[in-house]
C-alpha positions as CSV (number, residue, x, y, z in Angstrom):
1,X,-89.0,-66.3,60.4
2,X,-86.1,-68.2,60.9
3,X,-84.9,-65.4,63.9
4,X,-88.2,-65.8,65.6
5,X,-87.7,-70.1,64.9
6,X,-84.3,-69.1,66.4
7,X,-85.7,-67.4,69.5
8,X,-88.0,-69.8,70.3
9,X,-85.4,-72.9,70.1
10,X,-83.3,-70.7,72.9
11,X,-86.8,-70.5,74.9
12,X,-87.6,-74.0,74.9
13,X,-83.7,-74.7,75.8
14,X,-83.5,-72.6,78.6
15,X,-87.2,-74.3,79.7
16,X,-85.1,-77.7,79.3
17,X,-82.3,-76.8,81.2
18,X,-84.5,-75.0,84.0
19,X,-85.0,-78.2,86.2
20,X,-81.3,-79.3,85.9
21,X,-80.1,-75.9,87.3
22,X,-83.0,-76.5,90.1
23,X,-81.6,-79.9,90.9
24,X,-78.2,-78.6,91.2
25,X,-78.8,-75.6,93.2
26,X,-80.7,-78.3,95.7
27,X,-77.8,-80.4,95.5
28,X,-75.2,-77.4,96.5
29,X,-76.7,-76.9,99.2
30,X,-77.2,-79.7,100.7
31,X,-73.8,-80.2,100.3
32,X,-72.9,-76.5,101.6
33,X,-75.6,-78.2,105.0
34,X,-73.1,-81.1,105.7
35,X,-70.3,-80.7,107.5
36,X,-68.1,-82.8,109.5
37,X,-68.9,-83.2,112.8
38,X,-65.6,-81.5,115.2
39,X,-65.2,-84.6,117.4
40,X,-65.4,-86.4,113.9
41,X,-61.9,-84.3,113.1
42,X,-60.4,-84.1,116.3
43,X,-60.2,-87.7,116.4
44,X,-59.0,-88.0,112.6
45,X,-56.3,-85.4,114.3
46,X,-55.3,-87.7,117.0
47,X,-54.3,-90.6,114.7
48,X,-51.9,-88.5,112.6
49,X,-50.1,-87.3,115.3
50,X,-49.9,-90.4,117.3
51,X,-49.1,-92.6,114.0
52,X,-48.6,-90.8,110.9
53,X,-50.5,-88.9,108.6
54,X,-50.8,-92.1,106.0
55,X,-52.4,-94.2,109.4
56,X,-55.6,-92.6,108.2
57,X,-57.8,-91.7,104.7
58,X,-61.2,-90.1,104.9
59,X,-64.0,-90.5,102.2
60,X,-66.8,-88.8,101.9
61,X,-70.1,-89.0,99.4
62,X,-70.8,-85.9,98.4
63,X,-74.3,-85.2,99.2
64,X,-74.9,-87.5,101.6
65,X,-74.3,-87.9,105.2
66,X,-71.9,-90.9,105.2
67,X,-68.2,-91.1,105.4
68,X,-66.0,-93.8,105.6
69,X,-63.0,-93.9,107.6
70,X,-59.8,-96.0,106.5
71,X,-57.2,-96.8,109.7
72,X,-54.3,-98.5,108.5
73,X,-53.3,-101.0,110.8
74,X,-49.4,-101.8,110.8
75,X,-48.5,-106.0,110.8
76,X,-44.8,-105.7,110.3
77,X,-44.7,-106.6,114.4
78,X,-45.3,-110.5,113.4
79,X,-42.7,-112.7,112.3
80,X,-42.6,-114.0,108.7
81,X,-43.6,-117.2,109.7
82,X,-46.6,-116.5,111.2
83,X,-47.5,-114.3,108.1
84,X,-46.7,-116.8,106.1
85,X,-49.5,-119.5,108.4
86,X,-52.4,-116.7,109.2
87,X,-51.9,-116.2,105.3
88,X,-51.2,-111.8,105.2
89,X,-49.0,-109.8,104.2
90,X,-47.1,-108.4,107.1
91,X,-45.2,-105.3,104.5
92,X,-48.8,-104.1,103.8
93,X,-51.4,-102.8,106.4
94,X,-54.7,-103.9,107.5
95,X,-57.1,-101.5,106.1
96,X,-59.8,-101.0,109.2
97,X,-62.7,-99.3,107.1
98,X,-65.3,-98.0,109.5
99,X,-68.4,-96.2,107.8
100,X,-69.7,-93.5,110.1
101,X,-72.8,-90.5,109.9
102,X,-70.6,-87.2,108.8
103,X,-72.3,-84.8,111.0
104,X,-73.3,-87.1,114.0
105,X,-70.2,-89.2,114.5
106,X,-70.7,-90.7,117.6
107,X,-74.1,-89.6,118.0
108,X,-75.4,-91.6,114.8
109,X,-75.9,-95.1,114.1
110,X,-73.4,-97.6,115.1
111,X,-71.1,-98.0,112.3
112,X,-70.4,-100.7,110.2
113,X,-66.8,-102.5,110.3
114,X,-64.8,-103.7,107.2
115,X,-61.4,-105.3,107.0
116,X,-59.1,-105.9,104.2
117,X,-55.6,-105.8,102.8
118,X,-56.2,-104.5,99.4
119,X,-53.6,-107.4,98.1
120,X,-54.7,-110.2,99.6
121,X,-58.5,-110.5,98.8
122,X,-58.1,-113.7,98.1
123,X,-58.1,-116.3,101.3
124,X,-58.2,-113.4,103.6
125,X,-59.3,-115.4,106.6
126,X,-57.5,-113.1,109.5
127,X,-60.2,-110.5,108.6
128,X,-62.8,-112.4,109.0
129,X,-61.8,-113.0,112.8
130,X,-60.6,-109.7,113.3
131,X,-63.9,-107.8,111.6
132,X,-65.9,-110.3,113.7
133,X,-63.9,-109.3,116.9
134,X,-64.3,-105.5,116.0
135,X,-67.9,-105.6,115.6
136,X,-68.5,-106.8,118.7
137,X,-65.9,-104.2,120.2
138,X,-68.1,-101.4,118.3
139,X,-71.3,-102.3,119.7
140,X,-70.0,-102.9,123.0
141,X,-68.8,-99.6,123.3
142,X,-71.1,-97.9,121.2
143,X,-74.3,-98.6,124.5
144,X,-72.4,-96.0,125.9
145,X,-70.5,-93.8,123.7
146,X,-71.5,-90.3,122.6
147,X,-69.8,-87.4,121.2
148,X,-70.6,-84.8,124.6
149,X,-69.6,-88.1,126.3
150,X,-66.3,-88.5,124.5
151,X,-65.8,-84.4,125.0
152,X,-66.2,-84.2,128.6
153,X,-63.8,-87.4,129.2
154,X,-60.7,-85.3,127.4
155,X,-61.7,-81.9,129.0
156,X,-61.8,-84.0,132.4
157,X,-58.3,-85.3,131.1
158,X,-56.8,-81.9,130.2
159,X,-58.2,-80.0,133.2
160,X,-55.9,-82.6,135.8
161,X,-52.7,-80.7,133.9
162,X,-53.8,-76.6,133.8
163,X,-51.4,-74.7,135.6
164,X,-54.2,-74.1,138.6
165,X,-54.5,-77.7,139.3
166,X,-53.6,-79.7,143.0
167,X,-50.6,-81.3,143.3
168,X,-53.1,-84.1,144.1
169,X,-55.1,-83.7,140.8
170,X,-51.5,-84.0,138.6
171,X,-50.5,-87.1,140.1
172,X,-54.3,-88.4,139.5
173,X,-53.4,-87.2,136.5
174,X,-50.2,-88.9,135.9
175,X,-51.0,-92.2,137.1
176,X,-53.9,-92.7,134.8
177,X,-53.3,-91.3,131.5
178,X,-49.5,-91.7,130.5
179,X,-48.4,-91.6,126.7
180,X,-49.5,-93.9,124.1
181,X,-46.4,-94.9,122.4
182,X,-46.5,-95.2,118.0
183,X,-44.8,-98.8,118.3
184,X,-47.7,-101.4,117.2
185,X,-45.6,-103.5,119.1
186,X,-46.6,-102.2,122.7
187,X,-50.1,-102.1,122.9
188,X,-52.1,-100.5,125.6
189,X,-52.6,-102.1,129.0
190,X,-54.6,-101.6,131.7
191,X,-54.4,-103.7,134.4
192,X,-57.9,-103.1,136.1
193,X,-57.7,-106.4,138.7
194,X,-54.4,-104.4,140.3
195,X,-56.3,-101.5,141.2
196,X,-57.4,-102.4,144.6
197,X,-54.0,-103.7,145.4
198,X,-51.4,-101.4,144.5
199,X,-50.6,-97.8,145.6
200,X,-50.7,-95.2,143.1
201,X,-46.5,-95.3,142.5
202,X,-46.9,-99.0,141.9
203,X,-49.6,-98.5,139.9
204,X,-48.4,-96.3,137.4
205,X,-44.7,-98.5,137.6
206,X,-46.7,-101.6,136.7
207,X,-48.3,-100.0,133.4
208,X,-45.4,-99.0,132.4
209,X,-43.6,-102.1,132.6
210,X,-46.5,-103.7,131.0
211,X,-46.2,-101.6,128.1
212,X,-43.3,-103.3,127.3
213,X,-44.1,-107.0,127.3
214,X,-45.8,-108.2,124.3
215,X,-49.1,-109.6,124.8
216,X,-47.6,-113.1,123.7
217,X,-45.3,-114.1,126.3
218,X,-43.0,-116.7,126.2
219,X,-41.6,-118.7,129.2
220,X,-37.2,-118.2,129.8
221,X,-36.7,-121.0,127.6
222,X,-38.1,-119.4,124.8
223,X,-40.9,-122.1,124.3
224,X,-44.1,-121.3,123.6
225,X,-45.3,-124.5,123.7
226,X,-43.8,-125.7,127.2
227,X,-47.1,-127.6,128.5
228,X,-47.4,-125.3,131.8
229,X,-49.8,-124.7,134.4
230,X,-52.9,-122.7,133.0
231,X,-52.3,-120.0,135.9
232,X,-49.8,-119.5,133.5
233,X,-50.8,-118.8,130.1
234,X,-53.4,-116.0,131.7
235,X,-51.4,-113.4,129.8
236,X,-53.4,-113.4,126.7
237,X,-56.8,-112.3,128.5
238,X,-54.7,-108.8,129.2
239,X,-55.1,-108.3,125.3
240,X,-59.0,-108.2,125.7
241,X,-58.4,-104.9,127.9
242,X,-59.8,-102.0,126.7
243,X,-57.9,-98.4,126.0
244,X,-58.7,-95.2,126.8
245,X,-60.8,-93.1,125.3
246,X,-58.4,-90.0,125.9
247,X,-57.1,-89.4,122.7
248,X,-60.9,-90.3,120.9
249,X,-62.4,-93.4,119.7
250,X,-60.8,-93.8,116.6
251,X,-57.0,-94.2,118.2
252,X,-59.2,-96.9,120.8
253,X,-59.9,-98.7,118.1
254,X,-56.7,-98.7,116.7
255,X,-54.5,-100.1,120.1
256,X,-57.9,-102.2,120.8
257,X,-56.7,-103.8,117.2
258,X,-52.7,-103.9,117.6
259,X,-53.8,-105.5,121.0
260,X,-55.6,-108.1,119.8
261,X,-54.0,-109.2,116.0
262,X,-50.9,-110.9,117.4
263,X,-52.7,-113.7,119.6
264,X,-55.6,-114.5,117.3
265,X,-54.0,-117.6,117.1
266,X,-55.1,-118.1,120.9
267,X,-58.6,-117.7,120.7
268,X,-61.4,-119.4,118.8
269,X,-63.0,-117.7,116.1
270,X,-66.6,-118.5,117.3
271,X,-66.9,-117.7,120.7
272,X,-63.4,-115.7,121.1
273,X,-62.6,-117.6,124.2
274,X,-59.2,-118.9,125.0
275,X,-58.5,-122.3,123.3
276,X,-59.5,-124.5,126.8
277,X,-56.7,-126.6,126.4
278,X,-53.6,-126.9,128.3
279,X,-51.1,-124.7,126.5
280,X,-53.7,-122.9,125.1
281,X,-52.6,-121.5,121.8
282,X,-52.7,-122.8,117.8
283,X,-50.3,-122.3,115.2
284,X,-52.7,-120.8,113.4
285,X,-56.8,-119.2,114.0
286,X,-58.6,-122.3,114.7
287,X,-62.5,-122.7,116.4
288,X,-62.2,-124.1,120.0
289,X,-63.1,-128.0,121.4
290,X,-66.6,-126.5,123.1
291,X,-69.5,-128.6,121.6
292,X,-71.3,-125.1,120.6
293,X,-68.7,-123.8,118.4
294,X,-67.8,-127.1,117.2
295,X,-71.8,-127.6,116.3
296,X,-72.2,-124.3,115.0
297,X,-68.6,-124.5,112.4
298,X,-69.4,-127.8,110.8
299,X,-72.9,-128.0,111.4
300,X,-74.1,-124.3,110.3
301,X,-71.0,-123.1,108.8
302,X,-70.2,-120.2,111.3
303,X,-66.8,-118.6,110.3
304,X,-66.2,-121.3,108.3
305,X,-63.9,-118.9,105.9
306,X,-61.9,-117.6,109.0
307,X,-60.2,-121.4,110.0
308,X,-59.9,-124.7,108.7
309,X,-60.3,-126.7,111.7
310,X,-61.4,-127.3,115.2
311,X,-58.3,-127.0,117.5
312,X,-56.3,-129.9,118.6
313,X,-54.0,-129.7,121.8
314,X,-49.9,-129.7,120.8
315,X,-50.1,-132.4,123.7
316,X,-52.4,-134.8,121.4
317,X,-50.5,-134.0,118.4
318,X,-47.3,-135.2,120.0
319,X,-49.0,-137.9,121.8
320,X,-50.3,-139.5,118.3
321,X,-47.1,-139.0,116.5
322,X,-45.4,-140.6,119.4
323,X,-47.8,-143.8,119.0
324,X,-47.7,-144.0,115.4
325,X,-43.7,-144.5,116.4
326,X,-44.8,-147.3,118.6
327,X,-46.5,-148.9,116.4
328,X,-44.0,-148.9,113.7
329,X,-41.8,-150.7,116.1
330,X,-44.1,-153.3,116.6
331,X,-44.4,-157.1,115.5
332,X,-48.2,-155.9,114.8
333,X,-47.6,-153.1,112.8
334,X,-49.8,-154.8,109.9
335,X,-52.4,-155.0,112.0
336,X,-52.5,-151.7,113.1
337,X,-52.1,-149.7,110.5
338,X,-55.0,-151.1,109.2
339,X,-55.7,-148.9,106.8
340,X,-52.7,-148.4,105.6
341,X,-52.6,-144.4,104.7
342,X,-53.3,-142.7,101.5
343,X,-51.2,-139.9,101.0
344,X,-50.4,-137.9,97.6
345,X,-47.1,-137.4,97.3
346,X,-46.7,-133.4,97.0
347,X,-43.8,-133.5,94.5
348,X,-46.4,-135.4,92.1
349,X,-50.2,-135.1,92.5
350,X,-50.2,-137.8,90.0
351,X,-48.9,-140.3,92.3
352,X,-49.5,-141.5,96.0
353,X,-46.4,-141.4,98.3
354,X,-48.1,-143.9,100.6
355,X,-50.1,-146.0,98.7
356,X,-52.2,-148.9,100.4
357,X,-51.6,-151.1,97.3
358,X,-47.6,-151.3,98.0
359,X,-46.9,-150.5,102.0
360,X,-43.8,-149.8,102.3
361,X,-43.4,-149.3,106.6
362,X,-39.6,-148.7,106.2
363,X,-40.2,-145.2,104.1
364,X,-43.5,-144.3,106.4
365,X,-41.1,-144.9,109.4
366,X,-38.4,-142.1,107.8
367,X,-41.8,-139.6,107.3
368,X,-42.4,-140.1,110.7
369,X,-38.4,-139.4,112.0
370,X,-38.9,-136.1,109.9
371,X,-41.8,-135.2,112.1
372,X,-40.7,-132.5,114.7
373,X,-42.7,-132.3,118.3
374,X,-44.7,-129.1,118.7
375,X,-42.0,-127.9,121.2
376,X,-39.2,-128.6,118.6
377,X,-41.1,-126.1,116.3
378,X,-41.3,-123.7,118.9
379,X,-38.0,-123.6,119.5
380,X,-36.1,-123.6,116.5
């Protein structure tokens, strides 16, 4: 009795057990059905040996058809200072997390763009611009993107170098695609309004050259602040330029990114337009003067984590620091600085440094002397 008890116990257990072992077959094959797609590696290829192997980590989900795809962008180009004002950490990459269709890569639905520094999740306001700037960049590009797309522009690429190629093909060759250097510090140029004016020799001089300008630039002086002409403060639009595709979309995305991270400071998170502005630049990421962004950052809120404030000129900060001098100087000055500022002193939150209760002009006038011009930051 207790055998046949026995047997049927084992019966009923294998019954159990019978839709488990169905479930997982299903699952093993699905997965054994997914595969990466081969554009999907030769681009994962292409990072590692232009960076390193560490620039990129893949993830994948098992059994379904997603996988995300880390790029570890390097900061350590910018100076402490500015780290310090954007609020990053230049020692520690920005991660780049894009979350692509495994098996149809280019072919599947636009992906969707993350940025981080896995230490600093806490006021985090560069990715905010720079995740906003890269989404754009993605569905820009993404209209006419497509894996046999991407495919035919590298075997177009490799066939100007076979040994059976024209002399003419090469240097078509040559003056087009040139090696993308690993320095984050050069990003990719290309100077599409010189085209139609220069000769291929001049051509391919010019891009090389331009490779090795930052896209900042700074006048002789070494002021970046030196109030000149807009013709020439034009430089920054070159970092809007878009790469090649010739060594895949992922390494685009990468130079599009080293490209554009060291002059956020110069364009508004809204509408990413230059600041309009003489000097055009901030400190720091700031929304532009244009009624629309202005409207749409206080109003409705838009980027509201990615800046503090709406940009001021460093000609109408100097110009108000000047005339708060002025009126120091004058007969009136208890007229004028009517109200008197409030102002908590930072050593003591307890206590007001300037208090309207007990003015005391001589010790705002030594606040003020302590007050550098823009340019004087600049430079020092």
């Amino acid at each position: 009795m207790d055998i046949k008890g026995q047997c049927w116990t084992d019966e009923e257990s294998d019954g159990e057990n019978e839709p488990e072992q169905f479930l997982y077959g299903i699952q093993g094959s699905c997965a054994a059905d997914l595969y990466r797609h081969p554009q999907l590696d030769a681009d994962i290829e292409a990072v590692k040996d232009i960076y390193t192997d560490s620039a990129v980590s893949v993830r994948e989900y098992g059994t379904i058809d997603d996988v995300d795809i880390d790029l570890h962008i390097n900061i350590g180009f910018l100076d402490e200072e500015v780290a310090t004002a954007w609020k990053v950490i230049r020692t520690e990459p920005i991660i780049l997390r894009l979350h692509f269709s495994l098996s149809q890569y280019l072919d599947g639905p636009e992906p969707s763009v993350e940025v981080f520094q896995p230490s600093n999740k806490e006021g985090f306001s560069l990715g905010l611009q720079l995740k906003k700037i890269l989404s754009t960049f993605t569905s820009q590009q993404w209209k006419h993107l497509s894996n046999e797309f991407l495919k035919a522009q590298q075997e177009k690429r490799h066939s100007w170098f076979k040994a059976g190629g024209t002399i003419k093909k090469f240097r078509a060759g040559l003056s087009i695609f040139s090696p993308i250097p690993k320095s984050p510090s050069f990003p990719l140029i290309q100077d599409t309004v010189l085209k139609g004016k220069l000769s291929v020799p001049e051509l391919r001089v010019t891009r090389l050259m331009n490779r090795s300008i930052s896209c900042t630039m700074k006048n002789p002086k070494g002021e970046l602040f030196s109030y000149p002409p807009n013709s020439q403060v034009s430089a920054g639009g070159h970092c809007k330029n878009i790469p090649t595709l010739e060594y895949g979309f992922l390494v685009q995305i990468m130079k599009y990114s080293e490209q554009r991270i060291p002059t956020l400071n110069e364009y508004c998170v809204v509408c990413d337009e230059q600041h309009v502005f003489q000097n055009g630049s901030m400190l720091k990421p700031a929304v532009c003067t244009r009624e629309l962004c202005v409207f749409s950052f206080y109003t409705l809120g838009v980027m509201s984590g990615a800046a503090e404030e709406v940009a001021t000129g460093a000609e109408v900060v100097d110009l108000l620091v000047a005339m708060c001098r002025a009126a120091l100087e004058s007969p009136r000055k208890s007229i004028i600085f009517e109200p008197y500022p409030s102002v908590v002193d930072p050593n003591d939150p307890k206590t007001l440094a300037f208090n309207p209760k007990k003015k005391n002009y001589e010790r705002l006038q030594k606040a003020l002397d302590s007050v550098m011009s823009i340019r004087e930051m600049t430079q020092s």
